[in-house]
C-alpha positions in Angstrom: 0.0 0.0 0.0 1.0 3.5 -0.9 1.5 5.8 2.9 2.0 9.3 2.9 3.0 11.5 5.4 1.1 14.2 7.8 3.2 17.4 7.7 1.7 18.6 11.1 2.1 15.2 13.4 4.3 13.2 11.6 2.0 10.4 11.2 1.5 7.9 8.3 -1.8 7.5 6.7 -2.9 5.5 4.0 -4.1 6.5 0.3 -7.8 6.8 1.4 -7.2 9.0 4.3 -5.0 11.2 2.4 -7.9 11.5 -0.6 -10.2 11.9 2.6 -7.8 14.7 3.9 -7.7 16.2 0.3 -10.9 16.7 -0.4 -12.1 18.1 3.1 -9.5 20.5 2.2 -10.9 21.1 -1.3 -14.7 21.8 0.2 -13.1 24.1 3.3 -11.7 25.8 0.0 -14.6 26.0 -1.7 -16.6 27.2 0.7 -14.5 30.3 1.5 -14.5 31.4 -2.2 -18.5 30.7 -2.3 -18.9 33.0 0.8 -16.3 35.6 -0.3 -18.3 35.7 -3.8 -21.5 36.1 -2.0 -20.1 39.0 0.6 -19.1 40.7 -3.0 -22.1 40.1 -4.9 -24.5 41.2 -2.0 -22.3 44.1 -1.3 -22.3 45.1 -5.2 -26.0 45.0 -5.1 -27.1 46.9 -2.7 -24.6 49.8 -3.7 -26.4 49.3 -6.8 -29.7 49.5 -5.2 -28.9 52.8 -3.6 -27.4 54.6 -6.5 -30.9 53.6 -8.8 -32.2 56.6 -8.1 -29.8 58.8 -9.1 -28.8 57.3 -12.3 -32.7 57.0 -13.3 -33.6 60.3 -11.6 -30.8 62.6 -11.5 -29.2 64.1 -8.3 -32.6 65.3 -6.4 -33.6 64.8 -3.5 -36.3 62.2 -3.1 -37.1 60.6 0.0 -34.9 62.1 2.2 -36.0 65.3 2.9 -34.7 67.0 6.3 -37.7 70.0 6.4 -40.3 66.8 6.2 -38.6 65.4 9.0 -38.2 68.6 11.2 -41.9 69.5 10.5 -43.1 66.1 11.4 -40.9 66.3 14.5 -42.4 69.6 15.5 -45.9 68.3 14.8 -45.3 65.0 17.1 -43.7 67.3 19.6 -47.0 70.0 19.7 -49.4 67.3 19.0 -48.7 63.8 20.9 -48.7 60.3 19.1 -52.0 59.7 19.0 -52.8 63.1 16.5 -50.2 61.4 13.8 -51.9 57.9 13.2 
């Protein structure tokens, strides 16, 4: 039978466990370059997400609008909760 070596411990193991070893290796591998991909891909979309407006509409200002906000603040401050819903 064919032995190889363990680097780490010195040990011998056979063909099988060596494949075995191998491939574990190979699907560790694998899975890092899926998630990696994914933490790309996911980060490209939603920066493309946010700039849609802008390249369909232009640089306006669409949903964020800080006088809406202060005006609904001051509302909810004279007001109360209850008047708003």
């Amino acid at each position: 039978p064919i032995l190889f070596v363990r680097r780490s411990t010195g040990n011998v193991m056979s063909a099988p466990e060596a494949a075995e070893t191998a491939c574990r290796l190979l699907f560790k591998l694998i899975i890092v370059f899926l998630q990696v991909f994914l933490v790309i891909y996911f980060a490209y979309a939603a920066y493309s997400i946010r700039l849609y407006p802008i390249k369909e509409y232009g640089m306006l200002i669409h949903e964020f609008d800080p006088w809406f906000n202060y005006r609904a603040t001051e509302y909810l401050a004279e007001h109360g909760l209850s008047k708003i819903f």
